[in-house]
C-alpha positions, 0 to 999 in steps of 0.5 A: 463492363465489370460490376463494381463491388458492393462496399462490405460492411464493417463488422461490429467490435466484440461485444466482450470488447466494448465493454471492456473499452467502457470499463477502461473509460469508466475507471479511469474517469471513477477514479478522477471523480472519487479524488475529485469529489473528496477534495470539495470538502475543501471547497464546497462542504454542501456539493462534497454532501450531496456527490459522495453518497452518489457517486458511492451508491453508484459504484456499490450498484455497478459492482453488486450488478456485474458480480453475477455476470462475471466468469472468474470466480473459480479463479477467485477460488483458488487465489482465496487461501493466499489472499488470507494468507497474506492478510495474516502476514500483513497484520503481523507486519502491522504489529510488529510496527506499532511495537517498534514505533511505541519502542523508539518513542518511548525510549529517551523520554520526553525531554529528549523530544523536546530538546532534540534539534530536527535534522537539517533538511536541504528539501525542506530548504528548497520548498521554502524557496520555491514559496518566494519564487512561485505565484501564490497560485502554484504554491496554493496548489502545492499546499492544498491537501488533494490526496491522503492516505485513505485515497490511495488505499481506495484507489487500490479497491477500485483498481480490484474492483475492476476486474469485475468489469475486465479491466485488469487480469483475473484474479482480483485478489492475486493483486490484492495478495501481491499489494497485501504481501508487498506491503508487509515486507515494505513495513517490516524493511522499515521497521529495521530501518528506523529502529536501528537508528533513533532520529529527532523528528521535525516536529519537535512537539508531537511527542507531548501532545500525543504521548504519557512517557516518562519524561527520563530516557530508558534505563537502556539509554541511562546507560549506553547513550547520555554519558556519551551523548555530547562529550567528546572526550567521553565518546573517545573513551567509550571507543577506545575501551569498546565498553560503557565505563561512565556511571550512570545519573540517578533517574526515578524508578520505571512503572511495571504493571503486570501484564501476565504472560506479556509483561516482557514487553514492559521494557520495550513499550515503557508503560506510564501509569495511565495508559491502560491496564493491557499492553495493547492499549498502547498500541492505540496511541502509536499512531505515527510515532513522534521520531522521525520514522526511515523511510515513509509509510504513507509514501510506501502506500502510495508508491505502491498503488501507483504501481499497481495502477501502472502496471495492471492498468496504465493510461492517463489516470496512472500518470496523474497517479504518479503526480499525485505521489509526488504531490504527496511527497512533497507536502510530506516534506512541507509539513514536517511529517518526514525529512525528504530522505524519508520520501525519496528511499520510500519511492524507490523501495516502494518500486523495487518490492513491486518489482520484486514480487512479479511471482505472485500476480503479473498482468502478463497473460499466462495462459498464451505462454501455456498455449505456446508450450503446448504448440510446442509440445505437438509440434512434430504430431501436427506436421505428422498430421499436416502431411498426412491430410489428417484433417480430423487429428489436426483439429484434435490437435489444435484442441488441445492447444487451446484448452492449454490456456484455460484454466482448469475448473474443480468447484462447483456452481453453488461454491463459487455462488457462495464464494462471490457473496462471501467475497463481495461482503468481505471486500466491502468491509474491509473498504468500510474500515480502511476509510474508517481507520485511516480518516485522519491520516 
């Protein structure tokens, strides 16, 4: 009679992947935890207190004791020079934003603003619409500031954070230059976007709470736009002419400070006396404008988180990401930041540009594409040696396969030591800044 076999025992997971699967959960329920606590200020002020000093401290313990033990900082190395690089193209982005956005606040002068009707809004229709049909439950919900913008540029960090902990594909900052590059490209689009075309914003008093501008219009718009503004027989002139021909209505003078070298901007930025005795003090109080600003920044930012969450990471916490974007664009809307065709073209811009810029970071695994064009490069020398029994040049062979797919090391370890320390102070700083910078919004 046959002896029955002894069940074999199960083998155990991979130490490597165990913790990644402990990473997925973590992440995912850190994320959940850093919205959820945030948003207890609104409820508890005490809790939000006592939890947020907790759960950072946790988080800052996690990274600061899985940085030593992880195994890509050559790679990190490497992706140092576009990272900074990336940043430098963002700020230039940023600058030349806050120029524009001063620029069309400033130019039809404060009566304008005041004056200007908003722009019929079906979007805004339909939220007051929903708020007569929804329980006042459902529209406390969608009123309730869960998310902001310091939120999603947070949820970006962790997303980086994690590939301490191989949650998403090394590099870390390869997605940090895609998000960095993805990003300025979005504002400099939007910039010639609204710039091209001034719109009244919804909220008709924000330029006089915010903004010291003369209350006249430029004298660029003295000449080409109020003669033709409302007068239907003088916008047939001035298109039947092809030329501004009405006289222009005596305006009081404009300030000109002396900048130096960049006094050429007084004519964009329009300084009123007050304001600061350099340019650049202006640029503090641009702010979000007061025009109605195509398409939406804070919706870009936010698209393009989700994104970067979809794509590098997935799961539930990415769907519930996604939700919050719509949350966000429709409390947008509800408050008169932006008109809903401000959100809608910042969504799909927002994903088209994520799209676009695959070349630069990709969570595909490049490293099996390099290990199948090496097996393909061998192919013939493998059969060759299959058919002659050459055990050793087989082995040889499918070395060099594998070593296709690793990435080549060209530092050394007191680099890479010193480059993670730089690295992990950098990032904490710019953490540091972004919740500093962007706390109101």
């Amino acid at each position: 009679m046959a002896r029955a076999k002894a069940p074999r025992p199960m083998p155990m997971p991979p130490r490597s992947a165990t913790r990644r699967l402990l990473g997925y959960c973590g992440l995912s329920c850190a994320a959940a935890a850093y919205v959820g606590i945030d948003y207890l200020r609104y409820l508890s002020p005490t809790w939000h207190e006592r939890l947020q000093p907790v759960l950072w401290a946790a988080l800052a313990l996690a990274a600061a004791g899985r940085a030593p033990f992880y195994r890509h900082w050559d790679a990190e190395l490497r992706a140092a020079l576009p990272f900074l690089g990336a940043i430098v193209f963002m700020l230039s982005a940023f600058l030349c934003e806050m120029i524009s956005v001063r620029f069309v606040s400033a130019v039809m002068g404060l009566q304008w603003h005041g004056s200007a009707a908003p722009l019929p809004d079906t979007g805004q229709w339909l939220l007051l619409a929903l708020n007569e049909k929804l329980p006042g439950s459902v529209v406390d919900l969608l009123r309730a500031h869960v998310i902001t913008l310091h939120h999603y540029l947070m949820l970006f960090m962790m997303l980086g954070f994690s590939v301490l902990f191989d949650c998403i594909k090394a590099p870390g900052l390869g997605i940090a230059t895609r998000y960095m590059v993805t990003m300025a490209i979005g504002r400099l689009l939007r910039t010639a976007t609204f710039i091209t075309t001034i719109l009244p914003s919804a909220r008709p008093w924000c330029a006089a709470g915010r903004y010291l501008i003369p209350g006249h219009p430029h004298p660029w718009a003295q000449k080409y736009y109020v003669p033709y503004a409302s007068d239907s027989h003088a916008i047939r002139g001035v298109i039947d002419n092809d030329m501004a021909y009405a006289d222009v209505q005596s305006y009081p003078g404009e300030h000109r400070p002396d900048w130096g070298r960049m006094s050429f901007l007084v004519d964009i930025l329009r300084p009123a006396p007050g304001e600061g005795p350099q340019w650049y003090h202006l640029l503090k109080k641009a702010s979000g404008g007061c025009n109605d600003l195509m398409y939406s920044g804070h919706m870009l930012v936010s698209v393009l988180t989700a994104m970067a969450w979809t794509e590098a990471y997935g799961g539930w916490i990415s769907v519930a990401i996604w939700l919050l974007v719509l949350h966000s664009a429709q409390r947008e809307i509800r408050e008169r930041h932006h008109y809903t065709v401000d959100c809608v073209v910042a969504i799909y811009v927002g994903i088209l540009l994520w799209r676009m810029t695959r070349f630069i970071w990709s969570a595909r695994d490049a490293s099996r594409a390099r290990r199948l064009a090496k097996l393909e490069e061998v192919q013939g020398r493998l059969i060759h040696a299959a058919k002659d029994s050459d055990i050793d040049d087989i082995r040889d062979l499918l070395k060099e396969v594998e070593l296709a797919g690793h990435e080549k090391k060209g530092f050394s370890q007191r680099a890479i030591l010193a480059f993670a320390a730089a690295t992990i102070m950098f990032t904490l700083t710019c953490v540091v800044l972004a919740l500093t910078l962007t706390s109101d919004g």
